[in-house]
C-alpha positions in Angstrom: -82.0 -0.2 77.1 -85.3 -0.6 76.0 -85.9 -1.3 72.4 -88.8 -0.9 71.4 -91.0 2.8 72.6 -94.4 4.0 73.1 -96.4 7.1 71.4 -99.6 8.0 72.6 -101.8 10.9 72.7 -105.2 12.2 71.8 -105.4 15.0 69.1 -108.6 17.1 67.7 -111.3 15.0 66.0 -111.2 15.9 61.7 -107.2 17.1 62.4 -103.9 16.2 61.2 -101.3 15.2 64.5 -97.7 15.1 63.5 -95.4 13.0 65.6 -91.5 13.8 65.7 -89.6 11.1 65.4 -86.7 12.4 63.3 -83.3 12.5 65.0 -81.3 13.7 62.0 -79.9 10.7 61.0 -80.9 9.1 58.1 -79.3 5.9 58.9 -81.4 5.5 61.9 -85.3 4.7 61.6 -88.2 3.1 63.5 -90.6 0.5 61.9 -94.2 0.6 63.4 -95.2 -2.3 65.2 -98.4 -1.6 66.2 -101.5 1.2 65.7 -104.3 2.0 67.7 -107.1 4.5 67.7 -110.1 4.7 69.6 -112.1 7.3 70.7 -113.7 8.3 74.0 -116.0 5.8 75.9 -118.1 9.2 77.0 -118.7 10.2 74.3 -122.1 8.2 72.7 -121.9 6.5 68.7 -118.2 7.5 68.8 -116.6 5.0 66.2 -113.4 6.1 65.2 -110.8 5.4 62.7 -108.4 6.8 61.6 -105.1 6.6 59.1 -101.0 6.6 59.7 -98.9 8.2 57.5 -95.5 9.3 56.1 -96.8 12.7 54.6 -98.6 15.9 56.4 -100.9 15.7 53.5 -102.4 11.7 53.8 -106.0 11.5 53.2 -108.0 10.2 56.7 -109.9 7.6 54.1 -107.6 4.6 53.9 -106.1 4.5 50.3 -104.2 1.1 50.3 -102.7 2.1 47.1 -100.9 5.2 48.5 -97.1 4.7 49.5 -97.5 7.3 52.3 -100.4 5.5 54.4 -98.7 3.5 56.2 -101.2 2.5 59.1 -104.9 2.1 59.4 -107.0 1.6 62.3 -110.7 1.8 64.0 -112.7 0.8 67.2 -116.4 0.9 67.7 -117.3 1.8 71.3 -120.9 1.7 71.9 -120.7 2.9 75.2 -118.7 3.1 78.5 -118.9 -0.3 79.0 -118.5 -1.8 75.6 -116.1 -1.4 73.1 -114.6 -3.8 70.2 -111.5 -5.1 69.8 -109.4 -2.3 67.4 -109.2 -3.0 63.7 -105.5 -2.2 62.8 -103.4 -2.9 60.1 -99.7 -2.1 59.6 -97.6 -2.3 56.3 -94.6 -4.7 57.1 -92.7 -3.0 54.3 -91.5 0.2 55.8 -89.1 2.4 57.8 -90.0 5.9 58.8 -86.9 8.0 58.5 -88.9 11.6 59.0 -92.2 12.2 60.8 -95.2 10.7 61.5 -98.6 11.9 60.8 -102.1 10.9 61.7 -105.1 12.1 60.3 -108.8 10.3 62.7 -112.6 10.9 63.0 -115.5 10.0 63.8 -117.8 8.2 61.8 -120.8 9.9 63.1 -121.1 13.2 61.8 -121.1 16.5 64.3 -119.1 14.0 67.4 -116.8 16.6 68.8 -114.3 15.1 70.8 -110.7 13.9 71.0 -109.2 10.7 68.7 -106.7 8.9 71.3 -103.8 6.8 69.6 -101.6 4.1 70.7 -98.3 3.5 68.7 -95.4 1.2 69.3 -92.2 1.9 67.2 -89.1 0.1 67.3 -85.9 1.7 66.3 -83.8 0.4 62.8 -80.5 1.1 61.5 -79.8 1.0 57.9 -77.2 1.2 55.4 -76.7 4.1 53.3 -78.7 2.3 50.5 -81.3 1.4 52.9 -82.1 4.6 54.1 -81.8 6.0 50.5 -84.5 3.8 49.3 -86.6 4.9 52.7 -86.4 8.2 51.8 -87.5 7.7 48.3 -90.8 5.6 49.7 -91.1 7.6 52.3 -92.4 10.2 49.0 -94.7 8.1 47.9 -93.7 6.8 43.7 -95.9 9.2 42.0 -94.3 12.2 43.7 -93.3 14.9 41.2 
């Protein structure tokens, strides 16, 4: 069986995409591997970035300091013919036990279009104290 899995998509420009990767068991997680988002080589000035996160509420401007941002990524695409190589950082500290969420735009103002992503997971099994502490980053340490 294949260990590690794909996630890819495209969601709405200045939106927030969940991805489900909870399977009930909170002895079982995925660690990100990689992040990539890009937007749409027909679309003109389109750079894009965008931010990967633990929470439905993450911010799309990348907060290093924030336990919930996990991921953070951008590409430049100048046109259909050139593009650069994707900026993408992922915090080697972390198992996501619930959902996925990403939060992209443009950095152009008033580019309406699609934010494509590219994420590989691979899938981690923890003890109970593991998954415990997990949880508890997985809520950020200045959640009330």
């Amino acid at each position: 069986m294949k260990s590690r899995r794909t996630l890819r998509g495209s969601f709405p420009e200045g939106t927030t995409r969940q991805i489900i990767v909870d399977d009930g068991r909170y002895n079982h997680g995925y660690k990100v591997i990689s992040f990539v988002i890009a937007g749409s080589p027909d679309l003109s000035a389109n750079d894009a970035f965008g931010t990967l996160g633990l929470s439905e509420d993450i911010d799309v401007s990348w907060d290093w300091g924030d336990n919930r941002q996990i991921g953070w990524s951008g590409t430049t695409i100048t046109g259909s013919a050139s593009a650069s190589a994707p900026f993408s950082v992922i915090d080697p500290d972390h198992i996501v036990v619930n959902d996925l969420f990403i939060k992209g735009v443009f950095a152009t103002a008033g580019i309406v279009g699609n934010i494509n992503y590219l994420i590989e997971i691979e899938p981690v099994t923890m003890s109970d104290d593991q998954a415990i502490m997990a949880l508890i980053k997985e809520r950020s340490q200045d959640d009330l």
